[in-house]
C-alpha positions as CSV (number, residue, x, y, z in Angstrom):
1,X,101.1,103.0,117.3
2,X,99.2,106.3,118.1
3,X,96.3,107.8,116.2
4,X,94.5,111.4,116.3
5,X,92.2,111.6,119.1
6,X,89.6,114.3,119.2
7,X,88.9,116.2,123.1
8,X,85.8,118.1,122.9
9,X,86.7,120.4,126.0
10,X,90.0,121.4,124.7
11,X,89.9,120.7,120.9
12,X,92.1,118.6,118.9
13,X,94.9,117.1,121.0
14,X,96.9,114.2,119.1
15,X,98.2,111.5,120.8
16,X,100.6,109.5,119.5
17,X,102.6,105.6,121.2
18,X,106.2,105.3,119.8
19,X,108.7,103.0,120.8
20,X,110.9,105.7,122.7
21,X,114.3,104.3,122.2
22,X,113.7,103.6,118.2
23,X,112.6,107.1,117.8
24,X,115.6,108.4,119.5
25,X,118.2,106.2,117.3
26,X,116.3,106.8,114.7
27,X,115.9,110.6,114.6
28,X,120.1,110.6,115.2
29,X,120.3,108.9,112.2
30,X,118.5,111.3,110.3
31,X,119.6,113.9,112.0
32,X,123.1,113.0,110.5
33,X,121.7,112.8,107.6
34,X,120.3,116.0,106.9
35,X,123.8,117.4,108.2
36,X,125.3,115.4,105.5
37,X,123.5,116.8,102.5
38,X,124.2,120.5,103.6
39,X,121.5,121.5,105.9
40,X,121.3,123.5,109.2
41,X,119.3,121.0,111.3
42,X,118.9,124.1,114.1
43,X,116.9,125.9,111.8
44,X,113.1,126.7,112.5
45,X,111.5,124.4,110.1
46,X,113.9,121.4,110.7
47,X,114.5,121.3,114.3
48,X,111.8,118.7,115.1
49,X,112.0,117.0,111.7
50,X,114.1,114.1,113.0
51,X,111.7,113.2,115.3
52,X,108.7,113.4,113.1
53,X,110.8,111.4,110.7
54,X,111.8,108.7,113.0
55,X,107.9,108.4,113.9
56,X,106.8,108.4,110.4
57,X,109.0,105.6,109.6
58,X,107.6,103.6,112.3
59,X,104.1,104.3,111.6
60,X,104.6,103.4,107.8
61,X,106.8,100.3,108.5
62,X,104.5,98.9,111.0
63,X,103.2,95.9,109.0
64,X,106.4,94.0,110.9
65,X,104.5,93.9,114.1
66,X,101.7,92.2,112.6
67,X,101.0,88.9,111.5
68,X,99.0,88.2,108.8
69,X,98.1,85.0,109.2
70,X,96.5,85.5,112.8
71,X,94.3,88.4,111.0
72,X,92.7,85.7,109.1
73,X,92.1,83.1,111.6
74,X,90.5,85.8,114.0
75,X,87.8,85.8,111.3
76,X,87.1,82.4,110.1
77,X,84.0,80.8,109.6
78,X,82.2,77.4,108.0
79,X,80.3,77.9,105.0
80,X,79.4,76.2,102.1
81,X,79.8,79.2,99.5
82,X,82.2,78.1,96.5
83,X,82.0,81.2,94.2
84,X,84.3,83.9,94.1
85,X,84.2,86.7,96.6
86,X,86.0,89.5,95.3
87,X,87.6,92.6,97.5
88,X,88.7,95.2,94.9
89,X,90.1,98.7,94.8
90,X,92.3,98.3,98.5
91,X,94.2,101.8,98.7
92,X,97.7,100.6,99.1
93,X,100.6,102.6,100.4
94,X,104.0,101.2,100.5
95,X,107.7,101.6,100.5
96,X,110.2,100.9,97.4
97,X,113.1,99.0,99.4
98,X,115.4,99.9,96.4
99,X,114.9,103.8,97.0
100,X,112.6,104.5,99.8
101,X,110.4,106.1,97.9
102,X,106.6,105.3,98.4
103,X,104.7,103.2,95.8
104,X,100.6,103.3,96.1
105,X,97.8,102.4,93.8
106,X,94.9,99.8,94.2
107,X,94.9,96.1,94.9
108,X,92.2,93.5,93.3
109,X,91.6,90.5,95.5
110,X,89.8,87.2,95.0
111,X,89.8,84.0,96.3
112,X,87.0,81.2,95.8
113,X,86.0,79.6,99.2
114,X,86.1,75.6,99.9
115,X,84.0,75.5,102.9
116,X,85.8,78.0,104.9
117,X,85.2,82.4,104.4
118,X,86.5,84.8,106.6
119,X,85.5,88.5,107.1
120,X,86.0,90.8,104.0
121,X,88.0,93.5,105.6
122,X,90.5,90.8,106.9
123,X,91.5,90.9,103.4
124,X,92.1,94.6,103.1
125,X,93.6,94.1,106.4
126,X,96.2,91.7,105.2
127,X,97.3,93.7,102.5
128,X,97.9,96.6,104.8
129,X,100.0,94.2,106.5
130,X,102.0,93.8,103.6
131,X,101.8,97.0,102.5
132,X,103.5,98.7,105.2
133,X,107.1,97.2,104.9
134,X,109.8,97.1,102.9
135,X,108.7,95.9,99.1
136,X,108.8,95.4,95.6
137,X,105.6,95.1,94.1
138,X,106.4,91.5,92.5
139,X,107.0,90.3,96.1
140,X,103.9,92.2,97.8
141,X,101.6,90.3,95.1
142,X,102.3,86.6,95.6
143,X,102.7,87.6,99.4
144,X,99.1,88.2,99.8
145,X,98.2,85.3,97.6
146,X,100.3,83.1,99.2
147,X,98.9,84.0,103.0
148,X,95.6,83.8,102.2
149,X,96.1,80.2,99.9
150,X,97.7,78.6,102.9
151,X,95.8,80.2,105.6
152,X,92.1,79.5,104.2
153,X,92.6,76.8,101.7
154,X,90.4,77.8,99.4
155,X,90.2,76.7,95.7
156,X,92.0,79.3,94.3
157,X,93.3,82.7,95.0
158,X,94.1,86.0,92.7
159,X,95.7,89.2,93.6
160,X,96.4,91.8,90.8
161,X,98.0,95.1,92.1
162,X,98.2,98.7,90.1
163,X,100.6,101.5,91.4
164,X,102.7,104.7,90.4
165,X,106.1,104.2,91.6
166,X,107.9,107.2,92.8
167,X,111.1,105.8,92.2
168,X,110.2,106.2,88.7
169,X,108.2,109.6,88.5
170,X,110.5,111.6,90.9
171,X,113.9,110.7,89.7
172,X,115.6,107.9,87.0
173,X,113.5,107.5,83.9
174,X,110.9,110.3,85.6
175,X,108.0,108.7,83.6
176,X,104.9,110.7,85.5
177,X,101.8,108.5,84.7
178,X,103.1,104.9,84.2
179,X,101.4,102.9,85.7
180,X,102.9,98.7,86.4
181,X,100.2,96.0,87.3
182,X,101.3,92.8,88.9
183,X,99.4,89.4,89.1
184,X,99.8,86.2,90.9
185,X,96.9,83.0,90.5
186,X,96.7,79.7,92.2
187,X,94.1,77.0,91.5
188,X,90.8,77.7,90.0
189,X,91.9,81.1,88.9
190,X,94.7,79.2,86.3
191,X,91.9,78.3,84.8
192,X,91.7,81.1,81.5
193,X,87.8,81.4,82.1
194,X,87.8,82.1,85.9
195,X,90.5,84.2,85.2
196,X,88.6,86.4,82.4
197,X,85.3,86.8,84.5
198,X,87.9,87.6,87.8
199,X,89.3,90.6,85.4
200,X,86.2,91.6,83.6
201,X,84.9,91.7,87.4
202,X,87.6,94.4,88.5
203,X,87.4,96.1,85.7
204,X,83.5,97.3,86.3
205,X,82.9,100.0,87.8
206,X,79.7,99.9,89.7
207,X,77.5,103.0,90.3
């Protein structure tokens, strides 16, 4: 995937890696499909969109190329630390597989170590894994909890996840500021008081 590269003698110049052949079958796909809901695709302001589309999709989908588990192992390291270790407020951006509409809102993550950590932003990294495919929220939860459970073997793991869904603000019940939260526990975290000081944690807002 490509990202924004700055050239000091010449400006901004962007530079961007896409699997040529996807973005060709993709941008005729949606190239059909703006022809099918009415539009001139040969206009000015749509002549390029499916291209920009079909790179989009691939830049926003690309948590399929990645494996999670790896992320964690690259990052693994002995120590005898058995208290929590919280990673909260993770922007996540994802994509309803019932509408393709985005979803996005914060993830809470915690897991207690039993003899093996691993870097902090290989958590956030593992829910951008996630993140960037096809979901449901329900299913994006206990995926994260589940990858790092069997990957670290810790004593327990928690994941809670808030988001806006714009399946449900931009068309059906159009409901602009609900908000649905999503929780999965293993181990120690069953456990009603981890669980409360795991919450109360999250929900303090440090200065």
């Amino acid at each position: 995937m490509g990202s924004p590269k700055i050239n000091n003698s010449k400006g901004y110049e962007r530079i961007d890696a896409f699997d040529e052949d996807l973005t060709k079958s993709l941008a005729e796909n949606y190239k059909n499909i703006l022809e099918l809901i009415g539009e001139d695709i040969f206009r000015e302001g749509l002549d390029k969109t499916p291209v920009r589309v079909a790179k989009s999709m691939q830049f926003l989908l690309q948590g399929y190329k990645t494996d999670p588990v790896e992320i964690l192992k690259s990052a693994m390291f002995k120590e005898d630390y058995r208290q929590m270790v919280i990673v909260k407020d993770i922007e996540i951006y994802s994509m309803c597989e019932h509408h393709l509409l985005p979803f996005f809102g914060k993830a809470h993550v915690a897991y207690i170590p039993n003899g093996t950590i691993t870097g902090l932003s290989k958590i956030a990294r593992v829910v951008d894994v996630f993140s960037r495919r096809l979901q449901v929220q329900e299913r994006l939860t206990t995926q994260i909890k589940d990858c790092i459970q069997d990957t670290l073997k810790p004593l327990g793991v928690a994941v809670v996840i808030e988001a806006q869904h714009l399946c449900m603000q931009m068309r059906g019940i159009q409901k602009q500021h609900s908000i649905t939260t999503t929780s999965d526990f293993t181990g120690a975290f069953q456990k009603t008081a981890t669980r409360d000081e795991f919450i109360k944690l999250i929900s303090t807002k440090f200065s």
